[in-house]
C-alpha positions as CSV (number, residue, x, y, z in Angstrom):
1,X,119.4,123.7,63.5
2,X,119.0,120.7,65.3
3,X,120.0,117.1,63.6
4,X,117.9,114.4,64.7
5,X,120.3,112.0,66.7
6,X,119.4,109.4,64.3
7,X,121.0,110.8,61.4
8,X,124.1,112.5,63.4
9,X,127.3,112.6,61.8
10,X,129.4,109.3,61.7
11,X,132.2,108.9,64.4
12,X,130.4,111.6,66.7
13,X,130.4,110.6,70.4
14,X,127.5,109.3,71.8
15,X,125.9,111.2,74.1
16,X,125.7,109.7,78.0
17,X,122.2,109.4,79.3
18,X,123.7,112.8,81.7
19,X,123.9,114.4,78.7
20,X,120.8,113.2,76.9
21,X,118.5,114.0,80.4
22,X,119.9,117.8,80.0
23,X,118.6,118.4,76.3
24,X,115.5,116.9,77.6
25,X,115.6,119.1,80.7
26,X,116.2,122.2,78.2
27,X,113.9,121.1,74.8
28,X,110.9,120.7,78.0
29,X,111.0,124.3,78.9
30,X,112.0,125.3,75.0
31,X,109.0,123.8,73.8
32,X,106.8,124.2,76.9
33,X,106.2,120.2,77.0
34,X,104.8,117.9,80.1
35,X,106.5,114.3,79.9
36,X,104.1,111.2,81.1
37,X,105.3,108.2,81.8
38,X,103.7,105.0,82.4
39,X,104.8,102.7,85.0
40,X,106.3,100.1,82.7
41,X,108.6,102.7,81.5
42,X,112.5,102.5,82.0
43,X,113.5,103.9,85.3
44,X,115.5,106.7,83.6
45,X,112.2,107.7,81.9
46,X,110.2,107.4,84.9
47,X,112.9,109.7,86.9
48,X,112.5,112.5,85.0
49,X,108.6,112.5,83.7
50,X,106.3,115.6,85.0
51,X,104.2,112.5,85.8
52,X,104.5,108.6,86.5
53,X,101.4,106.9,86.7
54,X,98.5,105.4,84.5
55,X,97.6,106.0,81.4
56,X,94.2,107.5,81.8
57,X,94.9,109.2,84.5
58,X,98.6,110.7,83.1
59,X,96.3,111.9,80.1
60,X,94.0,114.2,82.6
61,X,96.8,115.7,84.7
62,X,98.4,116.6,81.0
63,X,95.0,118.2,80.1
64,X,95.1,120.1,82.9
65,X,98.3,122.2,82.3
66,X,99.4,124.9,80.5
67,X,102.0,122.6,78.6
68,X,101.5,123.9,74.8
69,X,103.2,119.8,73.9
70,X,102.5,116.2,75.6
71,X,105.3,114.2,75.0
72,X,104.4,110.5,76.3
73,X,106.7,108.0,77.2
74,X,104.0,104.8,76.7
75,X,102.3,103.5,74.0
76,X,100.6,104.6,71.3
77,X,96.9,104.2,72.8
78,X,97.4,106.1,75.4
79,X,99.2,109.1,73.3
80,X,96.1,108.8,71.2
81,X,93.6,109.2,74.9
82,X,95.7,112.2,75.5
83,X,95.0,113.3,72.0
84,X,91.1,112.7,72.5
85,X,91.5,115.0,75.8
86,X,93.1,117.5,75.0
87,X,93.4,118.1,70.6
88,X,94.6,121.6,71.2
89,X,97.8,120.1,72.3
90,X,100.5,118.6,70.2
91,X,100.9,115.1,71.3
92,X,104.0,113.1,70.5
93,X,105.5,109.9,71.1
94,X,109.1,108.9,71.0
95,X,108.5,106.2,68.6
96,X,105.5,105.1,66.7
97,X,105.6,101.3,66.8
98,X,105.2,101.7,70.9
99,X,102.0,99.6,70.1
100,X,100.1,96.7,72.3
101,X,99.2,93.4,72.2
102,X,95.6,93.5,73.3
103,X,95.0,97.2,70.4
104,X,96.7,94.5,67.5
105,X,94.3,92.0,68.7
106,X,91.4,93.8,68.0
107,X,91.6,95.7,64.2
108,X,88.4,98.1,64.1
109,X,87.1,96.4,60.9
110,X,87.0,93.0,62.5
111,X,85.3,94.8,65.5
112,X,82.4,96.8,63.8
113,X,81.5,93.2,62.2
114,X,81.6,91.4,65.6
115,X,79.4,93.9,67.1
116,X,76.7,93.9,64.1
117,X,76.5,90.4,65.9
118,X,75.4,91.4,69.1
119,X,73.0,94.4,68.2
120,X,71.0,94.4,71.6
121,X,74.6,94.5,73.6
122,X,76.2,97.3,75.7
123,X,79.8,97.2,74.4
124,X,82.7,98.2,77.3
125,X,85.7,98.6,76.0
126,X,89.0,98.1,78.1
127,X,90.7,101.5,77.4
128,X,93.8,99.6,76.2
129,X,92.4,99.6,72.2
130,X,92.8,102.0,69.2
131,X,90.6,105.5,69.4
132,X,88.8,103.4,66.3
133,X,87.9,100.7,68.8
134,X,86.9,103.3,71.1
135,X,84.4,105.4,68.7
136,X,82.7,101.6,68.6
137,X,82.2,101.3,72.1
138,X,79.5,102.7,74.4
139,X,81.4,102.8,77.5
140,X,85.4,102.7,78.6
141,X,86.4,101.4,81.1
142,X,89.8,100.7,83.1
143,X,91.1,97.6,85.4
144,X,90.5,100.5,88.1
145,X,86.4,101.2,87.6
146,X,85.6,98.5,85.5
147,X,83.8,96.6,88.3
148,X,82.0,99.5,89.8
149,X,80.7,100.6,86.4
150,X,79.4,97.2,85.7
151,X,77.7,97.0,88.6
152,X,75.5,99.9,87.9
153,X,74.5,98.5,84.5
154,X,71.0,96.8,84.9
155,X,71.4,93.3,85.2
156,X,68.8,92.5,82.6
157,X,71.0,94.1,80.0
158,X,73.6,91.8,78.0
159,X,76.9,93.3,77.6
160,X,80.1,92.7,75.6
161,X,83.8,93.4,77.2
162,X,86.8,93.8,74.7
163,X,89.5,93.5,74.4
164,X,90.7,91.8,77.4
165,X,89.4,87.9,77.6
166,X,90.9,87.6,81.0
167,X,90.3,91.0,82.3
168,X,86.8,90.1,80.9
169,X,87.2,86.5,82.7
170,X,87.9,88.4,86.1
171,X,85.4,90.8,85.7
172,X,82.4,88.0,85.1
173,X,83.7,86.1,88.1
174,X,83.2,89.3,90.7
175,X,80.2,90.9,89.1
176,X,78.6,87.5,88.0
177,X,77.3,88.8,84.9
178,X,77.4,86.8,81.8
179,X,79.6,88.6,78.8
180,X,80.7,88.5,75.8
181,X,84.3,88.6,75.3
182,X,86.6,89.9,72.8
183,X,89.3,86.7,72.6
184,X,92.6,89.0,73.0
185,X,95.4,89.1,75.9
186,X,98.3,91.4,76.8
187,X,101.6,89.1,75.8
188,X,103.1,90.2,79.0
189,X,100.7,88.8,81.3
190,X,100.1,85.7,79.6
191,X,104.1,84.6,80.0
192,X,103.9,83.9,83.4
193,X,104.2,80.8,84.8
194,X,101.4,79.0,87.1
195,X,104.3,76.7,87.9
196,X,107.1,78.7,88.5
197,X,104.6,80.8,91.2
198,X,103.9,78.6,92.6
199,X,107.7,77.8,93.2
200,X,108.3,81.2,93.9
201,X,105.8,81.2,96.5
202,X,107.0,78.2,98.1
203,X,110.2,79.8,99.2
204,X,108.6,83.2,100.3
205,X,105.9,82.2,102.1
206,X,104.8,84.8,103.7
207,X,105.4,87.2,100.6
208,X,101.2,88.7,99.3
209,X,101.1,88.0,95.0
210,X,100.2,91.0,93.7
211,X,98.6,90.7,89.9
212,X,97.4,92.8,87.2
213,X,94.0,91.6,85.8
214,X,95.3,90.8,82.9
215,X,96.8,88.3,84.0
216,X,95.3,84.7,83.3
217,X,92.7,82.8,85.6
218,X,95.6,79.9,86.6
219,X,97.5,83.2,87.5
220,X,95.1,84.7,89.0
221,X,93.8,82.3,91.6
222,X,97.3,82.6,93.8
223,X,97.0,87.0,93.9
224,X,96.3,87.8,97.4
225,X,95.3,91.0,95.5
226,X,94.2,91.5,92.1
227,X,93.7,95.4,90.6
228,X,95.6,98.0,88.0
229,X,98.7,99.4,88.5
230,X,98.4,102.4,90.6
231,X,96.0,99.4,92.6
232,X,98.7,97.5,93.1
233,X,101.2,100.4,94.3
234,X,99.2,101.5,96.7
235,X,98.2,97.9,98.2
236,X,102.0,97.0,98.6
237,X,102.6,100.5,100.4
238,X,99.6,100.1,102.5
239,X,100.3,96.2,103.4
240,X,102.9,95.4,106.7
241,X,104.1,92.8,104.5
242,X,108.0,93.0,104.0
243,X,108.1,90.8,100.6
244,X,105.4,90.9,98.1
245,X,105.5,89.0,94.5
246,X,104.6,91.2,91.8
247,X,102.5,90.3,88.5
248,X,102.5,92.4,86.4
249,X,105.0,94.2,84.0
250,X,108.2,94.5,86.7
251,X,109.3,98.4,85.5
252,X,106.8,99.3,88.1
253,X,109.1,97.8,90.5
254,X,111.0,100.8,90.3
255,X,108.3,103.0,92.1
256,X,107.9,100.5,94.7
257,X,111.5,100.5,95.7
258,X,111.2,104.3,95.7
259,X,108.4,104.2,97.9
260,X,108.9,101.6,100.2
261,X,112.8,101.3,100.0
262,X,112.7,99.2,103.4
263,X,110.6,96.4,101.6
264,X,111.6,93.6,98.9
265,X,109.6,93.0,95.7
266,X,109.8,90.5,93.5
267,X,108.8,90.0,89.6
268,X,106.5,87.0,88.8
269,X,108.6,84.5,86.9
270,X,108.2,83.6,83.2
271,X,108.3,80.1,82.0
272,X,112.2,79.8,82.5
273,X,111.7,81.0,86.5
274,X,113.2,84.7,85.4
275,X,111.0,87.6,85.1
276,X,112.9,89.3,82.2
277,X,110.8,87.7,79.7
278,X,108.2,89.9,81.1
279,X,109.5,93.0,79.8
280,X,107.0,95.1,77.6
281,X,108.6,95.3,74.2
282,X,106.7,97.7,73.1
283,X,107.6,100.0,76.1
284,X,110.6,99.6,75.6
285,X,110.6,100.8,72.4
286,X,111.1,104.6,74.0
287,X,114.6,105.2,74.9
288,X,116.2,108.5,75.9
289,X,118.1,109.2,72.6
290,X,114.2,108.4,71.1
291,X,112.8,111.5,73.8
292,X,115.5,113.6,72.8
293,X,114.6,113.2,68.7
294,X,111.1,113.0,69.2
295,X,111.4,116.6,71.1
296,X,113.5,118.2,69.1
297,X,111.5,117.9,65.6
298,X,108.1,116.9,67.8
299,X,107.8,114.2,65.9
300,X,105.9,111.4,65.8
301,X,103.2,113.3,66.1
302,X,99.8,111.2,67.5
303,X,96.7,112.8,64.7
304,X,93.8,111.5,66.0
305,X,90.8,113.2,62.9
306,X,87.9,115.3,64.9
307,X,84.9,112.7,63.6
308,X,86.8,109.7,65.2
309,X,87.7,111.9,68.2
310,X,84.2,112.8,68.8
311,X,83.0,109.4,68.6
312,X,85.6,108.1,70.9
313,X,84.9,110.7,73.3
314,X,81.9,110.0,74.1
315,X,82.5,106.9,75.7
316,X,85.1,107.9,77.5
317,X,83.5,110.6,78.9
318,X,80.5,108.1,79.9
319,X,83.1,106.1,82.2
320,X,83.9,109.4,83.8
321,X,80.4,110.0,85.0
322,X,80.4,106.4,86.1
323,X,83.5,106.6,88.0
324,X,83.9,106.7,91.7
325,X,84.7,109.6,93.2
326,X,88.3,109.0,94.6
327,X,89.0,110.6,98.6
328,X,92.1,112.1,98.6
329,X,93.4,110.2,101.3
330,X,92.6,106.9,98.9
331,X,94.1,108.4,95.6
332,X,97.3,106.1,94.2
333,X,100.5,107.7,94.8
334,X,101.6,109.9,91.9
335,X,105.7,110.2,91.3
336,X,107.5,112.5,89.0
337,X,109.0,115.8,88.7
338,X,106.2,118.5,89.8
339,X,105.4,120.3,86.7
């Protein structure tokens, strides 16, 4: 029988990360798993994932194997997506308080009351929320498609975006329509520093900014480029630039250096001009001795009950007929192991 590495005898050795990746490598073909990881992940946990990538679209490459177990190295919104997709799998995360700012921000009692407030409102929902949030909502939407959904919405209709105030922000400043915002924020992107950019910038001139959406306006305004993660990837591969200044979470640093070895990127700086303070802590939550418990007694498990899955299906599934179609030749880079 197995003991859970939390509760191993005391004085036993503990086990390298070599070590830990081969029970990994051997619980993934024992229990017929897929491993996602997000791009904020730890590079270790990046290195060995089936897939690397975003959360959304991690979720429909796990739905589209045989894998009888999704084991996913993010947070617990996204474990819950890949539960709405695919609730014949067993989902798991390494550890159950892998949570996010902008899903605490936004409790689905407090938002079923806000929109009772705004009855004749379309309500998109950034998919970065609870799947209780998301059986509220009439339409997800990612920083990838937000603005091309919006834009077929008739402009005569009102709309509400949550949770995201500056993802929101963005999004009324390149569509031009008025919304209603949800008044949350991702605690990563608000910690850096307009000042210390603009530092930064000053002695790498010719370094392109980089920045996530949800990022702040004051942020903002310096990005030569603005757009999601796998956005961002593939704008620093595609750009001749040598040096680029990245804002947003700096673990996906890690795929940029894989990718463009030959190129230098830097991590926005927080308010003490280091980028450390940037660090997701709720990604990092998931830890290699965590991947190797949670696969073991696949445990936590992500439940996700079939009423609240319906409801937040549907929503989802209405961004996915909203969604552009993606050439192949324009598709973000995907890394990881090929399953």
């Amino acid at each position: 029988m197995s003991i859970p590495l939390n509760v191993r005898p005391t004085g036993e050795a503990k086990k390298t990360d070599e070590e830990l990746i081969e029970e990994i490598n051997r619980l993934r073909k024992e229990k017929n798993a897929v491993i996602l990881a997000h791009y904020y992940q730890d590079p270790k946990i990046q290195d060995l994932a089936d897939f690397v990538g975003d959360s959304l679209d991690l979720s429909r490459k796990a739905a589209a194997t045989d894998a009888d177990v999704i084991v996913f190295c993010g947070v617990r919104f996204m474990a819950e997506v890949a539960k709405i997709l695919s609730p014949d799998k067993k989902v798991v995360l390494p550890d159950m308080d892998a949570g996010c700012s902008l899903e605490d921000s936004c409790p689905p009692e407090d938002f079923a009351e806000f929109r009772k407030k705004y009855p004749d409102h379309l309500c998109l929902t950034y998919i970065n929320c609870s799947a209780a949030v998301k059986a509220l909502s009439d339409i997800i939407v990612t920083s990838s498609n937000a603005e091309y959904i919006i834009n077929q919405i008739p402009k005569d209709q009102p709309l509400i975006l949550a949770p995201d105030q500056h993802l929101g922000g963005y999004l009324a400043k390149k569509t031009g329509r008025d919304m209603v915002l949800w008044p949350g924020s991702c605690i990563v992107h608000e910690r850096f520093s307009e000042q210390e950019l603009i530092k930064l910038k000053a002695k790498h001139p010719d370094a392109p900014v980089a920045a996530h959406p949800e990022c702040p306006e004051h942020i903002l305004r310096h990005a030569d480029h603005v757009g999601s993660t796998s956005s961002i990837l593939k704008y620093v591969l595609d750009t001749d630039a040598q040096e680029f200044i990245i804002a947003t979470e700096p673990h996906i640093i890690h795929q940029m250096e894989k990718m463009a070895p030959e190129k230098t990127f830097i991590g926005a700086p927080g308010a003490d001009g280091q980028c450390n303070c940037n660090d997701c802590p709720f990604m990092a939550l998931n830890t290699l001795e965590k991947l190797v418990a949670c696969m073991e007694n696949l445990s936590p498990e992500i439940e996700v009950d079939e009423e609240t899955r319906q409801k937040a299906l549907a929503p989802l599934n209405r961004m996915l007929e909203m969604s552009p179609p993606v050439p192949k030749d324009q598709r973000p880079p995907t890394s990881g192991r090929a399953y």
